[in-house]
N, C-alpha and C positions, 0 to 999 in steps of 0.2 A: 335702503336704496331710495335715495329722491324721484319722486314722480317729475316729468316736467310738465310742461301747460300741456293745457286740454286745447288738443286741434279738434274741428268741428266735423263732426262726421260727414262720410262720403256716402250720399244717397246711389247706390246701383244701378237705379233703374237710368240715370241718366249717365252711366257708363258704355261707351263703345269702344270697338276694335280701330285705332288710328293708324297703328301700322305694324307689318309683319316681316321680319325681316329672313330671308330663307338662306338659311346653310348649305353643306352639301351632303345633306344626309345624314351625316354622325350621329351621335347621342349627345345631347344636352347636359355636361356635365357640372354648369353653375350659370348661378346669375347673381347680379348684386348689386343693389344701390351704392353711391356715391353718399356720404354720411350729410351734404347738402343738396341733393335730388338733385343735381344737374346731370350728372352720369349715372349711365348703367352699363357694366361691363358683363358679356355671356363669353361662355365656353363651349366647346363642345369636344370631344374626344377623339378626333384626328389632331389635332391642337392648333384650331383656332381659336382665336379670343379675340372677341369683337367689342370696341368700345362707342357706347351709342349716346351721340345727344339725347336724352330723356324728355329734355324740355321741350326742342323742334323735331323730335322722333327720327333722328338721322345718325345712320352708321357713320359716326366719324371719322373711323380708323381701326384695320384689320393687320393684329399680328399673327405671322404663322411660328407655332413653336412647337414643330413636327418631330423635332430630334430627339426630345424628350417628351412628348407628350403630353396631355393636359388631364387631372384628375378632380381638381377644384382651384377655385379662383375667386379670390374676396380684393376688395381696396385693402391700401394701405394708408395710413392719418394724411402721407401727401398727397399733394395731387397728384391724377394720373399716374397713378406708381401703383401695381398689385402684386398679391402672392399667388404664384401660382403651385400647386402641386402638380411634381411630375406623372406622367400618366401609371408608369408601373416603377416603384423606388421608392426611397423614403426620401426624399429631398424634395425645400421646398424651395421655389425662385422667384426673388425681388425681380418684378419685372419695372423697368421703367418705358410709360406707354410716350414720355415726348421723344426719343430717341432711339427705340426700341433694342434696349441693351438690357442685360440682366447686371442687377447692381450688388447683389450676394448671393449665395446660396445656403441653406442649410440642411442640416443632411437629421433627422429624424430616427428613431430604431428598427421603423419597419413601414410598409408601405403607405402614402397618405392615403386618407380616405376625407379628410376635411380641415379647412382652413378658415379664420377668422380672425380679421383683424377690429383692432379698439377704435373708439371712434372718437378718441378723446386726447391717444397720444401714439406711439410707435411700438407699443408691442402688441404682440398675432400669438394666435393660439393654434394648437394642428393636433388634428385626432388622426391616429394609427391605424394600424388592421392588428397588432398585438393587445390592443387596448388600453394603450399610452393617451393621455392628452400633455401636449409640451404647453406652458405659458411661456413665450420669447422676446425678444427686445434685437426692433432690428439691428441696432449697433454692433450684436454680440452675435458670434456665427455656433455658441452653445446656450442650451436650454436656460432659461433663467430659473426651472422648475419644472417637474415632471408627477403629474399627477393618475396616479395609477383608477384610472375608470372605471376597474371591474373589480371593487375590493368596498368591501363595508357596505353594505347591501342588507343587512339586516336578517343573514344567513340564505339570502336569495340567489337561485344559482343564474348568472346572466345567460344570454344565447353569446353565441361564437361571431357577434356581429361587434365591430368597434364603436365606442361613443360617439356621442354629435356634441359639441363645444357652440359657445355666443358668449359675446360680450352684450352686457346688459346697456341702452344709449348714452348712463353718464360713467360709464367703463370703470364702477367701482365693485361691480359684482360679476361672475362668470357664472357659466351654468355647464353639465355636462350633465350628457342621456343614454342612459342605456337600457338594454332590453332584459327582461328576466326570462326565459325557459318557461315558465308556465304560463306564459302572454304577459301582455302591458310592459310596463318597465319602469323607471325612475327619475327622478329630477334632482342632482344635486346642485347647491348654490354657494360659491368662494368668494371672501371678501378677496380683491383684485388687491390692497394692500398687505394683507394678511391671510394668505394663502397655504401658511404652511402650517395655521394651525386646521386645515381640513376644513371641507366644511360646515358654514351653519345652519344647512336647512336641509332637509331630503325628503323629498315629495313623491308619492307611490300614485302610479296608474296604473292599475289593477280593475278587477272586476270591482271590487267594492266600490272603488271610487266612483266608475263609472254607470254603475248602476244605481247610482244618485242622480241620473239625467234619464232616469227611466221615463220621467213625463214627457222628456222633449224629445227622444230618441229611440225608435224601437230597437229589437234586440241582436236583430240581423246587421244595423250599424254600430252597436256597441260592439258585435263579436268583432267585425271587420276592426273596430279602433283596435283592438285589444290583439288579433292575430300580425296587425302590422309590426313590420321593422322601422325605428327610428331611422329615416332620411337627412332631417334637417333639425334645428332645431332657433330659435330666434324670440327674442324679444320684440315686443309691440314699440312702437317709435316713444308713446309716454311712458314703456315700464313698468304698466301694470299690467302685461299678459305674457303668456308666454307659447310658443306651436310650435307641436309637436306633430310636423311632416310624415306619413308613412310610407311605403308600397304596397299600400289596400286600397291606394285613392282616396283619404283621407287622412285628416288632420287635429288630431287635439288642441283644443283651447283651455291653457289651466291660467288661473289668478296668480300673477308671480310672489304674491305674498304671501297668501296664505295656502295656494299649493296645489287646491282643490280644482275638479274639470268643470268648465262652465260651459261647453261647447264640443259638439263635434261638425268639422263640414267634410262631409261626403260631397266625392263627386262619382261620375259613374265608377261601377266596379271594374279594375282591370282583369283579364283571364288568368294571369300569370303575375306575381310580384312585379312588380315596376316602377322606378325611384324615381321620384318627385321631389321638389325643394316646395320652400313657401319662402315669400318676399312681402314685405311691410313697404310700400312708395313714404319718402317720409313724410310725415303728416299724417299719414292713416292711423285708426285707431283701432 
């Protein structure tokens, strides 16, 4: 997997809030850069999906797509074109945001739970609730490939929660995450050309791993890493990290190459499970 250039890190402290933009309540069901930072498209689950100048912090343009509902929502290689997952079904829909028309559909085994498209060319990826991740090719309204999420685990029994899928930023390697039953979970890696020979790398978040960050994290935020459910899942904009989103209010940080956790960020703890994504602006490191 080629790294690309090194963007220059973004100091925090001179980060502020520029702007908010307020729905009607619903649940926040995605958000997602534009693979050239000018867009950012959100969802939320009455099904709107809102596309936002990034650059001049302005809601450009609101579709409603109430009839079928919204579950997740990534770009697609064109512009202004997303996939949206239906709210409840297995279908996923090319939306086209200049004329707001759906341009395909495709129909999946079983409910979506998450959507990603390449950043490099026309196929999207869609994680299940049976435990399917499809690799597809929008031209084609069937799977170009179906990668079974919850198998070869290294005798690890998963929890009853479906994978999280990404494409890595030069869309020659994919990644899917799932959760084990006795906490943490895993990180497999596909070459994007060579997919069918499985693939070649599988990295374990478990206690062990992460109590190799015993210096930097005490044990009350290693349990919380370790009891969450994978949310999201995303490569860093150069390719060399990888985060792993939960519903504990945090987030793993592993090295995409060699595997290992170099990070947790905690934010406060929620009462109750509660799904979160994580987003890289591009440029960030």
């Amino acid at each position: 997997m080629a790294a690309l250039k090194k963007q220059p890190k973004l100091d925090p402290k001179r980060l502020k809030m520029a702007q908010v933009f307020r729905g009607s309540g619903a649940e926040s069901v995605g958000l997602a850069f534009h693979r050239r930072g000018q867009w950012c498209v959100s969802a939320t689950g009455d099904g709107v999906v809102r596309l936002i100048d990034a650059v001049r912090g302005r809601s450009q343009k609101v579709v409603h797509a109430k009839k079928h509902g919204v579950s997740a929502v990534a770009f697609g290689h064109a512009d202004r074109c997303v996939f949206v997952g239906d709210g409840s079904g297995p279908n996923v829909r090319y939306l086209s945001l200049y004329d707001n028309r759906y341009l395909r559909c495709y129909k999946g085994p079983s409910d979506v739970v998450d959507v990603a498209g390449s950043p490099a060319d026309d196929q999207f990826l869609t994680s299940h609730s049976d435990g399917a991740v499809l690799l597809w090719d929008v031209t084609s309204k069937r799977a170009v490939a179906k990668l079974d999420g919850r198998s070869k685990w290294n005798k690890r029994r998963l929890r009853g929660t479906a994978p999280r899928a990404a494409f890595a930023p030069d869309a020659l390697v994919f990644a899917a995450a799932a959760n084990f039953e006795a906490g943490g979970g895993g990180v497999k890696l596909f070459d994007a050309r060579n997919y069918g020979a499985g693939p070649f790398a599988t990295f374990f978040v478990d206690g062990p791993a992460l109590e190799k960050l015993a210096h930097k994290y005490d044990a009350s935020t290693r349990l919380r890493a370790l009891r969450g459910t994978f949310t999201d899942v995303l490569f860093s904009p150069d390719g060399e990290g990888l985060v792993l989103a939960t519903d504990a209010g945090c987030a793993i940080v592993l090295d995409a190459f060699e595997g290992h956790a170099t990070g947790v960020l905690a934010g406060p703890e929620p009462r109750a499970p509660t799904a979160c994504g994580a987003a890289y602006a591009p440029g960030g490191g």
